[in-house]
N, C-alpha and C positions, 0 to 999 in steps of 0.2 A: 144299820139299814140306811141305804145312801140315795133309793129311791131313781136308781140308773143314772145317777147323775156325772158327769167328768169335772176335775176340775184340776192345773197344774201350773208349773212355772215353765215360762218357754225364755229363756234367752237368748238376744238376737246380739251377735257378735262378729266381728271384720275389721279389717284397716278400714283408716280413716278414708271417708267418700266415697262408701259404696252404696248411701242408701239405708243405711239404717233406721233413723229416724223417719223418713219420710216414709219406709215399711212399715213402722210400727202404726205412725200415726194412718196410714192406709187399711190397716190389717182391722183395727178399730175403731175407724170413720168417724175419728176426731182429732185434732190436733193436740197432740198430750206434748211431744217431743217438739225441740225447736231444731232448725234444719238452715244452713247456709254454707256457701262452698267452702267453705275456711276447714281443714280439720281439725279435729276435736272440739268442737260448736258442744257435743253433749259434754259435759261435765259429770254428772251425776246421774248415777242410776235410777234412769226415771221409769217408773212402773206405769202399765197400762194396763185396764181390767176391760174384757169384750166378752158377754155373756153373750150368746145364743144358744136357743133351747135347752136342750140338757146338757151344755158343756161349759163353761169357763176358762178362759183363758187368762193368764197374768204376763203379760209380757215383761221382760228387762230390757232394755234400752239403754247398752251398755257405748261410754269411751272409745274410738276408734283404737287400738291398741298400736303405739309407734314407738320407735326405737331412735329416731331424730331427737334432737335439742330435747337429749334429760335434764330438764331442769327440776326442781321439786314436785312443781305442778305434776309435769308431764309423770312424773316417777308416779305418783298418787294415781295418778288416772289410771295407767297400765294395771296397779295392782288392782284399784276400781274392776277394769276386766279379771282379772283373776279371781278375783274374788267370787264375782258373779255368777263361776259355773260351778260353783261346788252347789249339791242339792236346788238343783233345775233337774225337770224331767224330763226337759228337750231343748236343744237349742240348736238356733238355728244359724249357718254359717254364712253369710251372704261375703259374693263379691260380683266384681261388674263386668259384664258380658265384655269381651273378647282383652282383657287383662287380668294375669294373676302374673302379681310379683315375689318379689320377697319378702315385700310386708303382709302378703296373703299367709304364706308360709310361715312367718312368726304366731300367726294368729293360730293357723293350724296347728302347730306343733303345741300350745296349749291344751286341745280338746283333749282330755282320756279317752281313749281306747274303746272303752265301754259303753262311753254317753249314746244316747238315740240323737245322732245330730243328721240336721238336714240341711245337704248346699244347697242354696236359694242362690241364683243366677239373676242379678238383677240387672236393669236396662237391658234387656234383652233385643229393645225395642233400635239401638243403638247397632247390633248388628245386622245389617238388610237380607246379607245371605245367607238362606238358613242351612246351607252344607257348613259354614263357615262356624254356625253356632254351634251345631250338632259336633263339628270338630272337637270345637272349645268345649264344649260339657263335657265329651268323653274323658279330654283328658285333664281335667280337674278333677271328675271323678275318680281318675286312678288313686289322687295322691293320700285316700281316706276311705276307710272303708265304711260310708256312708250308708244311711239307714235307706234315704229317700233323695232324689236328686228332683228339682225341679225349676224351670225358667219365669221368671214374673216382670214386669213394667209396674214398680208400687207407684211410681207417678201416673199412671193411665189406670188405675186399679185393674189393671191386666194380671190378672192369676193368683190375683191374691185369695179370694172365697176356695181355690185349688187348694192353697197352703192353708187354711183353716181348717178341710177337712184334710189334708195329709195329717198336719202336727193333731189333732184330736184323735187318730189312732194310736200315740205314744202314752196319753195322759191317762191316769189312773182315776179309779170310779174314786169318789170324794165328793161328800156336800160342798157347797158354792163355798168361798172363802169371804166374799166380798156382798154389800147387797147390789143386784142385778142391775139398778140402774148406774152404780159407780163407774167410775171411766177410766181411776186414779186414785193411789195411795198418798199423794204428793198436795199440800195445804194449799190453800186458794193464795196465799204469800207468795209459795211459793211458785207457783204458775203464773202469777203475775209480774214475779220478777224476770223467769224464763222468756215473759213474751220480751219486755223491754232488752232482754240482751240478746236475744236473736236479731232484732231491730238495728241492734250497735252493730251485731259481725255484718248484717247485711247492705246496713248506709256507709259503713266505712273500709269492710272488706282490711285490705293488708292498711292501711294505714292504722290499725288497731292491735297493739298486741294482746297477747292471751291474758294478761293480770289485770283484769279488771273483776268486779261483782256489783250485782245490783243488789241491793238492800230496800226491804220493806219497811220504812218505820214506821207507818200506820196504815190499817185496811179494815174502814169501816162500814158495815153494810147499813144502808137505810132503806127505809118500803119503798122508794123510788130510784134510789141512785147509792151508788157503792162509790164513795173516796177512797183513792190509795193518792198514798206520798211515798215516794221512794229515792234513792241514793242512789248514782253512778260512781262507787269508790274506781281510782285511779293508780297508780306508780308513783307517776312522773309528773309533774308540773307541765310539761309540754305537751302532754296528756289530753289535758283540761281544755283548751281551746279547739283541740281537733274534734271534740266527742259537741264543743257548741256551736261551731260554726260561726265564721261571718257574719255576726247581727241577732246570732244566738237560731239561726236557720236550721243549721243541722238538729240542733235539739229538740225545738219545733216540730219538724218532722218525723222526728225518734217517736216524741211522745202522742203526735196526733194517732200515727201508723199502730203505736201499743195500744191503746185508746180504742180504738175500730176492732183488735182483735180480741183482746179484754171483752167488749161487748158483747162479743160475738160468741165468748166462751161462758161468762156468767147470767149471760140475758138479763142484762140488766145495764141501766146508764152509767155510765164511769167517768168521774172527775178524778182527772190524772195530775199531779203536779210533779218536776223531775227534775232534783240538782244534781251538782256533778262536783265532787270534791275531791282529793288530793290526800292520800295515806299511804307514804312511803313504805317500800317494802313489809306490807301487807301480805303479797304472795307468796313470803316464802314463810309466815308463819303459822304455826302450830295449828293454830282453832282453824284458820283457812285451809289446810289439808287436811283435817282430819273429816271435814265433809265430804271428801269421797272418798272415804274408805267402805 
């Protein structure tokens, strides 16, 4: 007896920079997922929980999936995608109004045949003429035989409440999975390290490569004020100065910027404190990939 309730897994999947993250965190009306133009910003399959009324939703917030510079990392992440759609009861395909390439197409050619997938057309807002869009949907449409097609702007939360109730006709009756006010399956740790490294890809963009991690090593909640202390592990020694800035400025700003959104996620005061060290090939080992499997 399930009490008419819905509850299921939707994963949201595409090349890199169509929007995913910013969907997710739109579709859920909280910032769970970190988002900057760099691709592959997600790393790790980050889960978002959005209850309304009698339905649940669990989203995955999956790796743009890419075929450029396999290095380990990258190898890890792809599978991260793969992985993701085995048992999901929907997912959802996003790419970006008036381009589909051949990384769209890689992505594509993963879904089975079977799945209830739905292309989500995102930045729609990007295309002005709407004969031009209508174009482009048609013939994305063709290349899948899609359950559900629809257009959104997840930055203007344009059409998103549409795709809420589109994907709750897929999901199966089921008791909640989560309690109602959860947002996230992912440790306060871990959300706080997520903020400070969106922070990194966004203050420093290309001068930052992908092998960095932030690290927790303490997060203590007090009745007034929550400390974290955290690590910026690095590569490269020439690493290290880029990530602090002239006079230690950049880091400064890393950590104020994390700080403000921390607050804003735990409702609560945050003393931040944020070094930055140096652990040579780090990224190609073992424990570090096996995080996003």
């Amino acid at each position: 007896m399930t009490n008419n309730t819905y509850c299921g897994f939707v994963a949201i999947v595409g090349r890199p920079n169509v929007g995913k993250s910013t969907l997710m965190n739109h579709l859920i009306g909280q910032k769970i997922s970190i988002t900057s133009r760099k691709p592959q910003t997600t790393r790790h399959k980050v889960t978002g929980v959005y209850t309304q009324g009698d339905v649940q939703y669990i989203f995955v917030d999956t790796p743009g999936f890419q075929k450029l510079n396999l290095n380990k990392l990258n190898l890890a992440l792809n599978q991260s995608v793969v992985n993701s759609l085995t048992s999901v009861d929907v997912i959802l395909y996003v790419v970006e109004a008036g381009f589909f390439n051949a990384g769209d197409k890689e992505v594509l050619n993963l879904l089975p045949k079977t799945a209830n997938v739905i292309l989500v057309i995102n930045k729609k807002d990007k295309l002005k003429n709407r004969q031009e869009l209508d174009i482009f949907v048609a013939n994305v449409a063709k290349e899948y035989p899609f359950k559900e097609v629809i257009t959104v702007a997840a930055k203007h939360d344009n059409g998103t409440d549409d795709l809420l109730g589109i994907t709750k006709k897929y999901l199966p009756e089921s008791v909640f999975l989560y309690p109602e006010e959860q947002l996230t399956d992912k440790s306060s740790s871990f959300m706080a390290s997520e903020i400070i490294r969106e922070k990194l890809f966004r203050s420093l963009g290309e001068e930052l490569p992908y092998s960095l991690m932030v690290e927790i090593d303490k997060f203590e909640v007090q009745p007034k004020i929550t400390r974290i202390y955290a690590t910026i592990v690095v590569d490269r020694d020439n690493q290290k100065p880029i990530i602090i800035g002239k006079g230690g400025e950049k880091l400064k700003k890393i950590s104020m910027e994390s700080r403000l959104d921390m607050e804003k996620l735990f409702d609560t005061k945050i003393h931040l404190e944020v070094w930055v060290k140096v652990k040579k090939g780090f990224a190609d080992e073992l424990k570090f990939l096996q995080q996003f499997e």
